[in-house]
N, C-alpha and C positions, 0 to 999 in steps of 0.2 A: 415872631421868630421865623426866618427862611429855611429855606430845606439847603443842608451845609454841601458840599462838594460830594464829599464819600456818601451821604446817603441821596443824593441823585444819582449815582453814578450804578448805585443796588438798584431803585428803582427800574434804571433803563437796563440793567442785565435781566430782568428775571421776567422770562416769560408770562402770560395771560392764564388766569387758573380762574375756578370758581372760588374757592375758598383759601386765604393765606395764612397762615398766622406768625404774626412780626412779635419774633421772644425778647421781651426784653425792651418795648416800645417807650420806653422813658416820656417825653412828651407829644408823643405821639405825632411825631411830621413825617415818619415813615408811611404808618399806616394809611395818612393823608392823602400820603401822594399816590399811594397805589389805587386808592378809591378812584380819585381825581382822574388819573390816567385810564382807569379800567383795567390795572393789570388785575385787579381781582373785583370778583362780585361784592363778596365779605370778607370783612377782618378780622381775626381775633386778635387784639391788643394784651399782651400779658405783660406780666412784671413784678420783681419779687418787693418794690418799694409802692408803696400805699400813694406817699403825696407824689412819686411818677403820673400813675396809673389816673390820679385824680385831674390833673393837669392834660393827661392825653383823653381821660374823657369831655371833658371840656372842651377841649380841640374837634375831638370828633362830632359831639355834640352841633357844634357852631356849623358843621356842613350843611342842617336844615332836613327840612322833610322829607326832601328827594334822595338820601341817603338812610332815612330809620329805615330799621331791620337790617343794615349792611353792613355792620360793625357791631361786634362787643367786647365788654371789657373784660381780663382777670384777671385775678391776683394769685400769686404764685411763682413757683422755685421752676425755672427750665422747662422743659420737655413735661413736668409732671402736671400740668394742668390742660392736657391735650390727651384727646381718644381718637383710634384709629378712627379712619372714616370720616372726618370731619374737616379734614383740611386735604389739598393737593400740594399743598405748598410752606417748607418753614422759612424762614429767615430767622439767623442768629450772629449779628450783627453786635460790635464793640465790646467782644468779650477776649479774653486770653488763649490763644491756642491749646493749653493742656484745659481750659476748661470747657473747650467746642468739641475735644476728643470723648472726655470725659461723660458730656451730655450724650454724643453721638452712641456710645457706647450702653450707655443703661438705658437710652429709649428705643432699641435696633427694632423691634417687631416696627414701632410708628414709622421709625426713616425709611425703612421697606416699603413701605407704603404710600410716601411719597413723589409724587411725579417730582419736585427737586427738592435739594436744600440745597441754600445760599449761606455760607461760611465769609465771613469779615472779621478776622481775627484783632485785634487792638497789640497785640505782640507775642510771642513765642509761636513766630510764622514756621519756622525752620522745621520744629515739634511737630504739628499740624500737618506740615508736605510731607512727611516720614511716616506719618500715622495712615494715613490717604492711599498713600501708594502704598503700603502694607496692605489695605482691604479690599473687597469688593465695591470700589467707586465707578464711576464714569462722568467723567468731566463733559460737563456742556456748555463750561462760557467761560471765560477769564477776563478780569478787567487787574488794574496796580494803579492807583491814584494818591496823588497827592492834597492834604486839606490842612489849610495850617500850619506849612509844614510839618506836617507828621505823612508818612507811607502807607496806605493798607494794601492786601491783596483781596480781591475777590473772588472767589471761587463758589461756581456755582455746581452741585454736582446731584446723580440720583446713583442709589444703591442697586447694583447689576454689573459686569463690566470687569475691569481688570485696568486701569490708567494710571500709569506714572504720573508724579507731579513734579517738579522740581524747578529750578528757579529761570533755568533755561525757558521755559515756557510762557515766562511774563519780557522776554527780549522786543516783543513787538510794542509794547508798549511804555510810551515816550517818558512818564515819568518814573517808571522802576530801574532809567538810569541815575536818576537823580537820589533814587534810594542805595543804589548799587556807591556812587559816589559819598554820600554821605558813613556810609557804612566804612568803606575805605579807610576816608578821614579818619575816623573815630579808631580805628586801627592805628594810623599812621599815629597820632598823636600821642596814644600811650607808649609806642615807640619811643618817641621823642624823648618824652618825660622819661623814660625809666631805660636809657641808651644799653646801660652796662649790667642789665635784671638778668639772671638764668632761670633755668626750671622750666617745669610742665606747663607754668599757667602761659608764661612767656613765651614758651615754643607755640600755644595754641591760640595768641595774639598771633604772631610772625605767618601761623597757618591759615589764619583766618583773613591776617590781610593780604595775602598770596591770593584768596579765593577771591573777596572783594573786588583786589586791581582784577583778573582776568572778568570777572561777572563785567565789571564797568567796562573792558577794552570791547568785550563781545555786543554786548547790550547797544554798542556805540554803532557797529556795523548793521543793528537791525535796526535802526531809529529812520 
């Protein structure tokens, strides 16, 4: 199995630490490649599914001798199988925006204490830039990639600081006009279909794809 688009693209955002732990490691190709690369010493691999966890130890396994002690594995619900002090670094990659808030939220002493976390939301991006720029973040990296066609945003960020986030801030990068476009579409098309609809939900189509077209005119001038 190759390391997909989106999670190369986490690897090369996130800075070099001692210790990382990748929430959420399903088969473990993330963790892989941070070893590989050196962006970390150690790994902690977690994961709230058993045959994941069993599959990504397998993987890690397979590194060979010159990597025991640099990896371990655990099983477990989010943030809750992690203690201060033991990591510099999270990554929580392929989860829902209300659920990245939600985690950020009931484990704040840990994320304090992190030199970063690495946010890859899977959808309710919008939720998550709202949440962000409500708190005490500070933004250190941005990436927007395409895999599969599907769009993530990466955000890499540590808690201190005071950073707006909003979607203006991914115009540099070339395929968040393609998400800007698609996004559009998918506007325009309920249009279509539902020419002569009233109401709130239809005004908040009509608002959204108002946002969309300017996102994609602007997006276009920073490409």
């Amino acid at each position: 199995m190759s390391l997909s688009r989106r999670l190369r693209a986490i690897g090369h955002l996130v800075p070099p630490v001692d210790t990382v732990a990748d929430v959420g490691t399903d088969h473990g190709l993330l963790a892989e490649e941070l070893l590989l690369t050196n962006k970390a010493r150690k790994v902690i691999a977690t994961d709230i599914s058993l045959p994941s966890l069993k599959k990504a130890e397998g993987r890690l396994h397979g590194l060979g001798e010159d990597f025991r002690g640099r990896w371990e594995i655990r099983l477990g619900d989010g943030l809750s199988v992690l203690d201060e002090g033991e990591s510099q670094g999270i990554i929580l990659a392929g989860m829902g925006g209300l659920l990245l808030k939600s985690l950020l939220e009931d484990a704040m002493e840990l994320v304090k204490s992190q030199t970063y976390i690495l946010l890859q939301p899977m959808q309710g991006y919008e939720a998550l830039l709202n949440y962000i720029s409500s708190q005490a973040y500070e933004i250190l990296g941005l990436d927007f990639v395409e895999d599969g066609g599907k769009y993530y945003p990466l955000i890499l960020l540590t808690h201190g600081g005071q950073n707006t986030l909003s979607w203006e801030d991914f115009f540099m990068f070339p395929d968040f006009r393609g998400y800007c476009q698609l996004e559009r579409n998918r506007y325009r098309q309920i249009l279509e279909e539902h020419p002569a609809a009233e109401g709130d939900a239809m005004a908040r189509v009509r608002e959204n794809l108002k946002k969309w077209e300017m996102l994609y005119d602007e997006s276009g001038r920073h490409c």
